[in-house]
PAZAPA-4460 file (N, C-alpha, C; in steps of 0.05 Angstrom, whole numbers, plus 32768, in hexadecimal, padded with zeros to 4 digits):
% residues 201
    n_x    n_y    n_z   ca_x   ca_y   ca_z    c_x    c_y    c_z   seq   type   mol
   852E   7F19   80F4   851A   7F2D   80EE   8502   7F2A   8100     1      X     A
   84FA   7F3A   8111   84DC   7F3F   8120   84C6   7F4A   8112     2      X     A
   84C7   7F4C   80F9   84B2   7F50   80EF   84AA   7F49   80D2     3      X     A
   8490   7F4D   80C8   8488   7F45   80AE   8478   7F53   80A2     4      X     A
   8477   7F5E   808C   845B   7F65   8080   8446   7F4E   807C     5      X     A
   844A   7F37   8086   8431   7F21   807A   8424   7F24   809D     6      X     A
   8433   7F31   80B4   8421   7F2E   80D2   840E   7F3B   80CF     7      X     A
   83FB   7F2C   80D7   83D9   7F33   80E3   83CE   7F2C   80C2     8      X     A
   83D8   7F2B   80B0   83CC   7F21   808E   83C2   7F0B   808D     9      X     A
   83AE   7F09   8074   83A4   7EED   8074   83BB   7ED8   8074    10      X     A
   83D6   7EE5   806E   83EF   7EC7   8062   83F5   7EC0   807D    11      X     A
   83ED   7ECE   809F   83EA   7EC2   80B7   83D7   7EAE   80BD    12      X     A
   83BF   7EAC   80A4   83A5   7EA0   80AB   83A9   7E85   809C    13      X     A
   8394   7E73   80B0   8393   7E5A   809D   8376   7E5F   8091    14      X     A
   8376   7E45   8079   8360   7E4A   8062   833D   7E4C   8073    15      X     A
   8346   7E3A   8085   8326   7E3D   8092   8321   7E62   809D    16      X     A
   8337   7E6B   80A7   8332   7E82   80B1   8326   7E90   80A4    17      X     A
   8336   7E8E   808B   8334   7EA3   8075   831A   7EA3   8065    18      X     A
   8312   7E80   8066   82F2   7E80   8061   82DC   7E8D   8076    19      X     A
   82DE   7E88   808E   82C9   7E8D   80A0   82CE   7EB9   809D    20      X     A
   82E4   7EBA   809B   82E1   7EDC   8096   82D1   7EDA   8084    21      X     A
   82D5   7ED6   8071   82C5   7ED3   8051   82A6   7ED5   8054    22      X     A
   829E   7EBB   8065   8285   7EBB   8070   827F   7ED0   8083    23      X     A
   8282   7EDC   808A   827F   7EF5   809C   827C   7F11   8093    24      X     A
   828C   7F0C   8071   8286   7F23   8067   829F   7F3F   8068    25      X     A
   82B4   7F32   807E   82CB   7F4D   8082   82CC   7F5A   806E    26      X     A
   82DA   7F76   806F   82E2   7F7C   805C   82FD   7F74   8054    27      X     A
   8313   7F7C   8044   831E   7F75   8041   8333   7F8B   803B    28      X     A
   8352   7F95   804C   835D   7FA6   8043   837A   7F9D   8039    29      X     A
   837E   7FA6   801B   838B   7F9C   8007   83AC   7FAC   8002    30      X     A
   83BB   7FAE   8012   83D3   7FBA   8019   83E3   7FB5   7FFC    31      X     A
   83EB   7FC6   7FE2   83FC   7FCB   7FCE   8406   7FE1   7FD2    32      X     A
   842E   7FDD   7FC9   843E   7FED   7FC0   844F   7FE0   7FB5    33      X     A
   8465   7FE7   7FB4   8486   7FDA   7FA2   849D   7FDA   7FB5    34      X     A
   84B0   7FD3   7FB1   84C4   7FD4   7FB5   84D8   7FE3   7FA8    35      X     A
   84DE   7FEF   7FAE   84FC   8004   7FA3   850B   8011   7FB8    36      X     A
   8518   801D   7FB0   852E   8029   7FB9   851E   8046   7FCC    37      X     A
   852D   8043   7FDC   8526   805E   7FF9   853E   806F   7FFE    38      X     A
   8552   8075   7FED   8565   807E   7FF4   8580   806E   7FFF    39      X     A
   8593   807C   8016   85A5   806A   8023   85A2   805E   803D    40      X     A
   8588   806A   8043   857D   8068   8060   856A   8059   8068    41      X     A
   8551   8053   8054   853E   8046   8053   8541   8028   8042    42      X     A
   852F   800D   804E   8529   7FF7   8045   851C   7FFC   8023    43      X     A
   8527   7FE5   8017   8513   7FED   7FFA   84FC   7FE8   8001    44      X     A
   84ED   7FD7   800F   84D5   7FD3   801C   84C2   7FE5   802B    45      X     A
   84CC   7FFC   8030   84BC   8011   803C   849B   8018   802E    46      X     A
   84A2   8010   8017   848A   8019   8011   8475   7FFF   8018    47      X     A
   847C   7FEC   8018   846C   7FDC   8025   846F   7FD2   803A    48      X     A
   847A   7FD8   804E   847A   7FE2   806C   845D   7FF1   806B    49      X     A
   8461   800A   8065   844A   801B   8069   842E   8011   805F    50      X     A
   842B   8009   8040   8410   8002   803E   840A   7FEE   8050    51      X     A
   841A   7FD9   8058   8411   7FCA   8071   8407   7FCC   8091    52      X     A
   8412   7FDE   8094   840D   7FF0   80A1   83FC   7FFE   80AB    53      X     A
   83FA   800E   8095   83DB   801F   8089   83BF   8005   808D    54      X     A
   83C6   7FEC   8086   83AD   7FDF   8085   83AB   7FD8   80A0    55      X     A
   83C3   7FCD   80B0   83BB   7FCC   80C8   83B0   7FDC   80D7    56      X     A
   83BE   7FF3   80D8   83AA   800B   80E3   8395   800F   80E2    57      X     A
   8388   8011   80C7   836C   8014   80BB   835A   7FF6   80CC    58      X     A
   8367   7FDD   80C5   835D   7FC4   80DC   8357   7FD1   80F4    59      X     A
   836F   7FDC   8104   8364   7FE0   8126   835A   7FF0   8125    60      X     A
   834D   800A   8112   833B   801C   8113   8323   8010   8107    61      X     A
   831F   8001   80F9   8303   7FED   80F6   82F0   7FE5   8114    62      X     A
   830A   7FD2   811F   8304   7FC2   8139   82F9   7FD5   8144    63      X     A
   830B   7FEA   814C   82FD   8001   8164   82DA   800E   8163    64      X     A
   82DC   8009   813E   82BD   8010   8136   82AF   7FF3   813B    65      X     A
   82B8   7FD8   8142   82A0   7FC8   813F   82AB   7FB6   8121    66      X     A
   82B6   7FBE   8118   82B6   7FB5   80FB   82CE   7FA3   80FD    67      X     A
   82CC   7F86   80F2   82E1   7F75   80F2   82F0   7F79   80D4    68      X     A
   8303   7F6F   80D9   8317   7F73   80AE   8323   7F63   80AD    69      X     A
   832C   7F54   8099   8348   7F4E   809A   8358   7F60   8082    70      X     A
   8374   7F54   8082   8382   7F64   8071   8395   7F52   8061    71      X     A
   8397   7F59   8046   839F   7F3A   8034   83C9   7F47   8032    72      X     A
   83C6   7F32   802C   83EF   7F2E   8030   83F3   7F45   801C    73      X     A
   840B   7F5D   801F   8413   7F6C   8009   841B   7F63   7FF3    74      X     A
   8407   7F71   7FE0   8414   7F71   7FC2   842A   7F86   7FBD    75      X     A
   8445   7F7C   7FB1   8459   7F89   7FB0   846A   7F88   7F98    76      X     A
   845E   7F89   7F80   845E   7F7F   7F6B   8456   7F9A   7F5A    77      X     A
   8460   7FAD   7F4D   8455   7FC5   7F46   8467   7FD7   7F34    78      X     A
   8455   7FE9   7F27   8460   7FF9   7F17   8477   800E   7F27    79      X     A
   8496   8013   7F1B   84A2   8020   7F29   84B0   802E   7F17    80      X     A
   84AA   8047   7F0E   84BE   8056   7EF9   84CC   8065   7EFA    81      X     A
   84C4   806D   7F17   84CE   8085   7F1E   84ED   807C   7F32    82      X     A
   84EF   8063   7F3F   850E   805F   7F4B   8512   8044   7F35    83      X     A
   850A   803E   7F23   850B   8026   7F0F   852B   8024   7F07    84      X     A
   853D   803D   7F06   8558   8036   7F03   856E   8038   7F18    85      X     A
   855E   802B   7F31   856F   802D   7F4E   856A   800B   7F4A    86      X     A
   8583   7FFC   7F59   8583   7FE0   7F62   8574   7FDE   7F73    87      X     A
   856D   7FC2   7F77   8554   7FC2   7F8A   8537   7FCB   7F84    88      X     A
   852F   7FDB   7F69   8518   7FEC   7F62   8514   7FDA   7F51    89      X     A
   84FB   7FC1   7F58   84ED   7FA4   7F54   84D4   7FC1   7F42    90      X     A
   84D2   7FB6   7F21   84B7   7FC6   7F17   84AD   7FB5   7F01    91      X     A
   8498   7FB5   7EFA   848C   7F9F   7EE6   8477   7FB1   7EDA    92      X     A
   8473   7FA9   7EC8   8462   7FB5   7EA8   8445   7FB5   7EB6    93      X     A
   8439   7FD4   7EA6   8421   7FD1   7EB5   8409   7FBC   7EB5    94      X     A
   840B   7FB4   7E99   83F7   7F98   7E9F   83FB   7F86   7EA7    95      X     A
   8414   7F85   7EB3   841C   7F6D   7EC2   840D   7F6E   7EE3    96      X     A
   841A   7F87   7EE5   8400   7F96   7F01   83EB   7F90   7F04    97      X     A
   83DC   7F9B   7EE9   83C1   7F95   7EE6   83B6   7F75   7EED    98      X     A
   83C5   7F67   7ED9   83C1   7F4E   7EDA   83BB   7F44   7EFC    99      X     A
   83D3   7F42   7F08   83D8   7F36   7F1B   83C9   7F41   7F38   100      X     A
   83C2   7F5B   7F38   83AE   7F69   7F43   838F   7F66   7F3E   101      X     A
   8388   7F61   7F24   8374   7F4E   7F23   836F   7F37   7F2A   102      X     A
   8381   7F29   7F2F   8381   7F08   7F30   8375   7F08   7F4C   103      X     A
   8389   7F1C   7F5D   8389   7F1D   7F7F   8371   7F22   7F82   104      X     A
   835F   7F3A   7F72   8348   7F3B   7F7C   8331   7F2E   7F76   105      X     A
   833B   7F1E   7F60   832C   7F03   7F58   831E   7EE8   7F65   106      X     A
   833D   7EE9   7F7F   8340   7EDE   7F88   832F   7EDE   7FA4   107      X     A
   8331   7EF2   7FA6   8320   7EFA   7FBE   8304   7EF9   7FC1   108      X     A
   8300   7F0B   7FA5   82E2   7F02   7FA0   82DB   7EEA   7FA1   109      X     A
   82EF   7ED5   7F98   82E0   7EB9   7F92   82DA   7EAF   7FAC   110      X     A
   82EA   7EB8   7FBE   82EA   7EAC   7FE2   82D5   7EB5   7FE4   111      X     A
   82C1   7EC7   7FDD   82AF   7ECF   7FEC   82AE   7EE9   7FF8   112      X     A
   82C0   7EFB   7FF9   82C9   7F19   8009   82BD   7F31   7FF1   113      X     A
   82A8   7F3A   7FF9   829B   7F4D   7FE9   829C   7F69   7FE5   114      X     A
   82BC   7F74   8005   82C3   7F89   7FFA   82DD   7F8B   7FFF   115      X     A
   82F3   7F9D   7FEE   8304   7F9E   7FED   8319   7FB8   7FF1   116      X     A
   831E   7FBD   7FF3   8333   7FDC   7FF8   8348   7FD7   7FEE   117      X     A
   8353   7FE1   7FDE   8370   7FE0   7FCE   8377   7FFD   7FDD   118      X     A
   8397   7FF9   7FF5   839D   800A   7FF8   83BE   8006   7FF2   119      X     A
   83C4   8022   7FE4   83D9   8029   7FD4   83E9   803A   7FE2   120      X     A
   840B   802E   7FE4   841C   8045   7FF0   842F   8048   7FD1   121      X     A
   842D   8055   7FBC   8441   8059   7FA4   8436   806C   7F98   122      X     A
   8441   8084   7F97   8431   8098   7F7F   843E   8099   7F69   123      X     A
   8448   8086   7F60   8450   8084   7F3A   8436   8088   7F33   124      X     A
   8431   809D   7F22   8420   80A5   7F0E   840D   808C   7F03   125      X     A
   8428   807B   7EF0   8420   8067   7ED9   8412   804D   7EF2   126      X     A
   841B   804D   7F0B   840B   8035   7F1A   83F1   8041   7F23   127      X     A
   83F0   8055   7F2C   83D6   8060   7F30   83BF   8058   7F25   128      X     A
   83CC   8066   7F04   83B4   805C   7EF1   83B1   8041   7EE8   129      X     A
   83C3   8037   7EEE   83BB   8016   7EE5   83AB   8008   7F03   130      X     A
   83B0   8015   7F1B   839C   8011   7F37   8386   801A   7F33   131      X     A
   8384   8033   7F28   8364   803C   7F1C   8356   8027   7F03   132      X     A
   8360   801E   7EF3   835C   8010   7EE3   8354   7FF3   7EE6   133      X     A
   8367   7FE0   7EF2   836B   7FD2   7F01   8346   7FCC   7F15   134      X     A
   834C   7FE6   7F28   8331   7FE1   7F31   8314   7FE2   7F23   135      X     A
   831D   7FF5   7F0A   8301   7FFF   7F02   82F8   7FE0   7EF3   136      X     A
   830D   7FD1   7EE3   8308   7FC0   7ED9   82F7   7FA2   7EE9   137      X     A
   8306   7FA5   7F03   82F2   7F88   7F17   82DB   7F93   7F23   138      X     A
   82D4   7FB2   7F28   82BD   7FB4   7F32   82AE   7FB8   7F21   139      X     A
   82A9   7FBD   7F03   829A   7FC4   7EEB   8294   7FAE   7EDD   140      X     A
   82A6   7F9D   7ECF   82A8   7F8D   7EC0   82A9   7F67   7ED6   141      X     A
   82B0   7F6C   7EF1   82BA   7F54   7EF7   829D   7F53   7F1E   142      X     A
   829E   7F6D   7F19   8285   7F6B   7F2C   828D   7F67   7F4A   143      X     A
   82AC   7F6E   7F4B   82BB   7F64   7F63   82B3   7F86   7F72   144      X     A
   82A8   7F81   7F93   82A7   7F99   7FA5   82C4   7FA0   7FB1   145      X     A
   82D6   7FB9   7FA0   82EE   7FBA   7F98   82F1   7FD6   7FA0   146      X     A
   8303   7FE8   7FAB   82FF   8004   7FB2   8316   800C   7FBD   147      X     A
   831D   8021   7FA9   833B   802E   7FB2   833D   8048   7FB8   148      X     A
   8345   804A   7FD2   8343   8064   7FDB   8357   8073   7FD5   149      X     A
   8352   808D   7FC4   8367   80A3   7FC1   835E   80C0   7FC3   150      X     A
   8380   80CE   7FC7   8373   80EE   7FD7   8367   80F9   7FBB   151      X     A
   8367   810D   7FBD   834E   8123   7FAB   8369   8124   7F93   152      X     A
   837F   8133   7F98   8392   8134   7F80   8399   8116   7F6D   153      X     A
   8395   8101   7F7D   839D   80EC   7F6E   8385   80E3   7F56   154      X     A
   836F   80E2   7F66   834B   80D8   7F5D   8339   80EA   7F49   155      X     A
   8348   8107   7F4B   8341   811B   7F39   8357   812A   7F26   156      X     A
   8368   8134   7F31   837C   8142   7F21   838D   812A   7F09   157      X     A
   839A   811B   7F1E   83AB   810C   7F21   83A4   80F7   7F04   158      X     A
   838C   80F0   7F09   837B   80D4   7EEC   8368   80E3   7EE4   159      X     A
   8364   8102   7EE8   8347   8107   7ED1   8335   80FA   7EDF   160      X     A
   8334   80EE   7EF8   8319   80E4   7EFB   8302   80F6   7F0D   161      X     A
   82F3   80F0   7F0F   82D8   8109   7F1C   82D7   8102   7F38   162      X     A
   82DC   80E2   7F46   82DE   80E7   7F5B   82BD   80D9   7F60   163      X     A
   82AB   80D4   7F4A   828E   80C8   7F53   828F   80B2   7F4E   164      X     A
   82AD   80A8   7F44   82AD   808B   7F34   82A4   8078   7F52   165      X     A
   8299   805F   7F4C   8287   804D   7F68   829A   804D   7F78   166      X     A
   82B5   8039   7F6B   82CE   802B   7F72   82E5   8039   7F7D   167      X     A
   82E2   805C   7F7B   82F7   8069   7F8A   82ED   8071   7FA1   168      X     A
   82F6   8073   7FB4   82F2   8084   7FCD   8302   80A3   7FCE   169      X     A
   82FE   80B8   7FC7   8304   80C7   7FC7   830A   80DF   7FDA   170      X     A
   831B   80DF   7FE2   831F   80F5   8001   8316   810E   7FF6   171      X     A
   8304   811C   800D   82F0   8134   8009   8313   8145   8005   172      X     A
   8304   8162   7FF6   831B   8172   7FFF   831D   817F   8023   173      X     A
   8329   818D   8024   8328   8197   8041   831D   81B4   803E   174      X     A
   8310   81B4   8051   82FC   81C8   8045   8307   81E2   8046   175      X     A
   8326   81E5   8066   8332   81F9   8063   8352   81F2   805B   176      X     A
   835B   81EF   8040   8378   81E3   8040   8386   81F0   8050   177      X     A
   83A2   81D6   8053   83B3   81F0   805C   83C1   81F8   804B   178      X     A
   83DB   8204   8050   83E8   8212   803B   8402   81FE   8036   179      X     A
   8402   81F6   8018   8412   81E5   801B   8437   81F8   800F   180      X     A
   8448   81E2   8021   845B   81F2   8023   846D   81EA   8005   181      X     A
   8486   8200   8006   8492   81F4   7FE9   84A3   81DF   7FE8   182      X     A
   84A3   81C5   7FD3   84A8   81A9   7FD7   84C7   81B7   7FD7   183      X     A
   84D5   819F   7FE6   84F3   8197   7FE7   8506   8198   7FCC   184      X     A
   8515   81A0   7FCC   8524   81A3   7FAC   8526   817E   7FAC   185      X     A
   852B   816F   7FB8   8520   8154   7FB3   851D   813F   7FC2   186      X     A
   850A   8133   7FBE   84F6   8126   7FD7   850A   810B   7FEA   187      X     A
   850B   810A   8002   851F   80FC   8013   8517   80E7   800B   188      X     A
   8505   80DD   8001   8512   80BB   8006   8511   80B4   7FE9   189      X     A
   8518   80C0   7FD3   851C   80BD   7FBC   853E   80C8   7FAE   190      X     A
   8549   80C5   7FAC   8561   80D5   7FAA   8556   80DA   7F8F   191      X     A
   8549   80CC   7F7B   8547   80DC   7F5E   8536   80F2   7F61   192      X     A
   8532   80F5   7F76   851D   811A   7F75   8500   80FB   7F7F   193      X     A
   84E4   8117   7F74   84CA   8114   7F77   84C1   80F9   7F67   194      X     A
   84B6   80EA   7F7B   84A4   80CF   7F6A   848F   80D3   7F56   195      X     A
   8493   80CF   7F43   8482   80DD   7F1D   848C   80E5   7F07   196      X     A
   847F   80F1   7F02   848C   80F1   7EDF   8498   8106   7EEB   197      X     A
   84A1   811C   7EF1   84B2   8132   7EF3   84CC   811A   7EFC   198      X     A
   84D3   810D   7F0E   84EC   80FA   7F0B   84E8   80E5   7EF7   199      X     A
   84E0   80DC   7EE6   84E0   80D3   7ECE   84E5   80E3   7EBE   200      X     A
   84EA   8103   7EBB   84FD   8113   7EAD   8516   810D   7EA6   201      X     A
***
């Protein structure tokens, strides 16, 4: 295998590294999704392929601004209900989520790293809200600088939320949408249809 989701992650770094980032203040970008099933074509790992990904990206677009980051090893450990009865579809109870997603950013905090980005490749409904929750709970109650970026349907429609909460980042709408087209009778890399409660039907 030539590759890893732990490359360029702190689980590349040794402890001094990871302190002197600490001291410096990086931010910190926090790569979560699950593991399940992608069809007959796709790794069950895809989804965390991508959020890893996603944080690397977001890293070399930091750098380009000036801004150093690191990015902490994928959490892959998550609510999955929607491919939950395909082999291979790894899902755990939401406060188990909660739990262990707290700990991580517990953990972080305690090193010293005062901001955080929880970025999410899974749109199960039920993980969402325990990611909204999840965060609202360490930046309110635990004082951890914690911040999860989601688009406008997820942050507003999606949890009832307004979108002014500190700890979400919320994508503006676009000021001219486009037109969105009509979805697939069922989505390719899911063979049970659409990721949510409509395939939880």
């Amino acid at each position: 295998m030539t590759y890893s989701i732990f490359a360029g992650t702190m689980a590349d770094m040794t402890y001094q590294q990871v302190e002197e980032a600490a001291a410096q203040q990086l931010p910190v970008l926090f790569p979560i999704a699950v593991i399940e099933e992608h069809g007959p074509h796709l790794p069950l790992a895809t989804d965390t392929y991508i959020a890893h990904q996603m944080c690397m990206s977001a890293k070399r677009g930091l750098a380009v601004l000036g801004q150093p980051s690191v990015v902490a090893p994928p959490l892959y450990w998550g609510i999955n209900r929607a491919t939950s009865g395909f082999a291979g579809s790894f899902t755990v109870r939401p406060q188990t989520m909660i739990d262990v997603l707290l700990d991580a950013l517990a953990c972080l905090n305690a090193w010293g790293f005062a901001h955080v980005f929880v970025l999410n490749f899974h749109g199960d409904p039920a993980r969402n809200t325990a990611i909204v929750a999840t965060v609202k709970r360490a930046y309110e109650e635990w004082g951890i600088g914690v911040f999860f970026p989601v688009p406008p349907w997820l942050g507003r429609e999606g949890l009832g939320l307004t979108g002014d909460e500190p700890y979400l980042l919320v994508e503006p709408p676009s000021p001219q949408p486009r037109p969105t087209p009509p979805p697939p009778a069922r989505f390719p890399g899911h063979p049970c249809g659409w990721v949510g409660d409509e395939a939880d039907a």
